[in-house]
N, C-alpha and C positions, 0 to 999 in steps of 0.2 A: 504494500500500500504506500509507498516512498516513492510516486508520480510525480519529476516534474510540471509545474503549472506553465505554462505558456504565458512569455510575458504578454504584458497588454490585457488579461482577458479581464473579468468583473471583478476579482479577488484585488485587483491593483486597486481598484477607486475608490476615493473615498469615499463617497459618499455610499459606495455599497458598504465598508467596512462599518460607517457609523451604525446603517441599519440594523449591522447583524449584531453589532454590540448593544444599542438597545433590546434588540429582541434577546438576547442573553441574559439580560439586566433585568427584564420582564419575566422570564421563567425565575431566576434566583428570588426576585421579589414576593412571585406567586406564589413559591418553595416557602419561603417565610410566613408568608401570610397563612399559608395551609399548616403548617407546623404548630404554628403561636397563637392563630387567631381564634380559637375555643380556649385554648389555658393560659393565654397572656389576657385576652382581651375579653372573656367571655362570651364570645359571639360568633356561633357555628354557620350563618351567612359569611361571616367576613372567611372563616376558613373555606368553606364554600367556593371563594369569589377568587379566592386566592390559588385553587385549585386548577377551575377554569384558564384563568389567564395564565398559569404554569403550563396546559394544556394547550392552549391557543396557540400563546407564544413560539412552544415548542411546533409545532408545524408549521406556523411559517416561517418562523427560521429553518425546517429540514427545508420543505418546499423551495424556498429561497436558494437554498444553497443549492439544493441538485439543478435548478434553473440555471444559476450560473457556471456549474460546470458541463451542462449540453451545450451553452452558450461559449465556454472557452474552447471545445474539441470542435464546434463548428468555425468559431476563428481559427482554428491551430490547420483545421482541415481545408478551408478555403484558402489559407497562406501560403499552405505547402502543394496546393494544385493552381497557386496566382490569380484566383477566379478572387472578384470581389463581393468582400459581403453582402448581405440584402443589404438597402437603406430601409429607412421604418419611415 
């Protein structure tokens, strides 16, 4: 599983990278809130809710990420056959 990435693909950009660190940030929070939120705060919604967006989160971040790397092996593939990418 020690695949070079292709430079250039979505893993370089920032603004994908912030995405995925919120979305990270949002599963650890959710992790929390599902943990503590019945025995810290006494409130089995809030563990609830905390649960959800540990859930959520977690899929869009996998989703995210497997997007981005069909999206680097179709740049890696069109570079190496000179053909240019789609435009959007």
């Amino acid at each position: 599983m020690d695949q070079e990435r292709p430079p250039g693909g979505p893993e370089s950009d920032g603004l994908y990278r912030a995405i995925m660190m919120v979305l990270v940030g949002s599963v650890m929070v959710g992790a929390v809130l599902t943990l503590t939120g019945e025995t810290l705060f006494g409130s089995r919604p809030l563990a609830n809710v905390g649960l959800g967006m540990a859930v959520l989160a977690g899929i869009a971040y996998w989703g995210l990420r497997l997007k981005a790397r069909a999206a680097a092996r179709r740049t890696a593939k069109s570079d190496e056959s000179g053909e240019q990418p789609p435009q959007r």
